[in-house]
Every structure is written in C-alpha cells, then in structure tokens.
C-alpha positions as CSV (number, residue, x, y, z in Angstrom):
1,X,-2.9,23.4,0.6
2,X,-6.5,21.6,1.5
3,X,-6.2,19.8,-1.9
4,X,-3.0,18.7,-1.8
5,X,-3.6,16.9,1.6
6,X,-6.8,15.5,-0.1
7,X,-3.7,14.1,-2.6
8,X,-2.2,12.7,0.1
9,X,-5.1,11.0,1.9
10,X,-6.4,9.5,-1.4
11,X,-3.0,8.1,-2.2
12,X,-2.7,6.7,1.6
13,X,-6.2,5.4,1.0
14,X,-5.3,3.3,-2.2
15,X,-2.4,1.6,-0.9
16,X,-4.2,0.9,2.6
17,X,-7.4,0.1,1.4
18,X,-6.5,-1.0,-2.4
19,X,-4.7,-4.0,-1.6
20,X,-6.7,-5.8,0.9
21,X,-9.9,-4.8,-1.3
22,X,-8.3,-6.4,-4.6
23,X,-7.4,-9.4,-2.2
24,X,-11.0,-9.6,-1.3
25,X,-12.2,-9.5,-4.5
26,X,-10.0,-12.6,-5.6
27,X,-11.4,-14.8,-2.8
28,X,-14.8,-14.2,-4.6
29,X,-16.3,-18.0,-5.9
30,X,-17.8,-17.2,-9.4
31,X,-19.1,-20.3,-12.2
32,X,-18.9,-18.5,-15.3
33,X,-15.2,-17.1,-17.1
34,X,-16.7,-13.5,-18.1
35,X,-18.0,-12.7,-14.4
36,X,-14.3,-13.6,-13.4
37,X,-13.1,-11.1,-16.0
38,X,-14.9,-8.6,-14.9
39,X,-13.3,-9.2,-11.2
40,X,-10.0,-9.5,-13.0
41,X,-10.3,-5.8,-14.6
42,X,-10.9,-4.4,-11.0
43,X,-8.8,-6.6,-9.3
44,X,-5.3,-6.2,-11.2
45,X,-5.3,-2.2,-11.6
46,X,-6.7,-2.2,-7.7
47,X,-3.0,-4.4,-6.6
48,X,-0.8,-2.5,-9.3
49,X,-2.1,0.6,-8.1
50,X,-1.4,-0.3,-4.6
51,X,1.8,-2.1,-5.2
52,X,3.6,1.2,-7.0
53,X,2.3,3.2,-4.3
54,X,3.4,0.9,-1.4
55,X,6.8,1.1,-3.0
56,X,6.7,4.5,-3.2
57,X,6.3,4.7,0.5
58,X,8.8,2.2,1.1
59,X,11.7,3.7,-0.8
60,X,11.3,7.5,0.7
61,X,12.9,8.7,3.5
62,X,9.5,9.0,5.4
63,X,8.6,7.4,9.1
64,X,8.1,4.3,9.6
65,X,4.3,4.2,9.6
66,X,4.5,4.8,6.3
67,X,6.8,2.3,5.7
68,X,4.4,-0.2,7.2
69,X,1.4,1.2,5.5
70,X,3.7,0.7,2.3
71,X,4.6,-3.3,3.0
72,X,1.0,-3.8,3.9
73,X,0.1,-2.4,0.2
74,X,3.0,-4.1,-1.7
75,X,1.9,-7.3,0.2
76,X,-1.4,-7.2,-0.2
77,X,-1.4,-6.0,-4.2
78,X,1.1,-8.6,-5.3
79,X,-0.5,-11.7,-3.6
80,X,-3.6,-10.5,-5.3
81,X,-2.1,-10.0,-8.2
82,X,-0.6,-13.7,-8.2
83,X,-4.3,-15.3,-7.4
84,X,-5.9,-13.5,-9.6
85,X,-3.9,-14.3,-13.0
86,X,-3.6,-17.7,-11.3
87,X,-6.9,-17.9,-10.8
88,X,-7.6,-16.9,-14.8
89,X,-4.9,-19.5,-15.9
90,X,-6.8,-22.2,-14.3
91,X,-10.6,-21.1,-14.4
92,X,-12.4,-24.3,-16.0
C-alpha cells in the first residue's frame, strides 16, 4: 500500500509541479536555436505530461481539490505548450 501512495503523490506532483515548471522553462531568454531545443525537449513532455494528468483529475469523480489541482495542470501545460512551439516557430 506505501508504493501505491508513492504513485499517487508522484502523479499529484507532476501535474502540480510539471506545468508551472515547463512554463518556467519557456520564459527562459536563450541566443542560440540548439540551447532552445534542448529547453523544447524538457519543456513539451513536462506540459503533455501534466496536461493528460490534469485531465485525468478533472474528468473523475474525485473532490474538488483535485479538480483544481487538475485545471491548474491543464492550464499551466497547454499555455506552455503553445509558447514553446511558438517560441520554436519564430526563434531567429
């Protein structure tokens, strides 16, 4: 039972903390195209990670602190997500 709360916690952990952290990474000012692929292959799996997991949340029948944790991960991940590719569409 201890390891499947350590489950639970890590998943909880990667949509609270996954999100902001791949948000973070995208406000990060870098001059050269590889360094800003190399914060693209963190970033994107980082806010898809968190995005499927905040859905999860959001769609089960759970309380609604999870159901907050779950909006702050799909919100977080997706905007990330969005600045990111944008980010690699315009680097010059």
């Amino acid at each position: 039972m201890r390891s499947l709360a350590y489950l639970v916690a890590f998943l909880l952990l990667m949509v609270v903390i996954g999100g902001p952290v791949a948000l973070g990474l995208t406000f990060v000012r870098v001059q050269r195209f590889r360094t800003l692929v190399i914060i693209a292959s963190f970033s994107i799996p980082l806010g898809v990670v968190s995005t499927f997991l905040g859905l999860i949340l959001i769609l089960n029948n759970g309380s609604i602190g999870a159901k907050i944790l779950g909006v702050i991960g799909v919100a977080t991940g997706i905007f990330a997500i969005r600045r990111i590719v944008r980010s690699l569409r315009n680097f010059r």
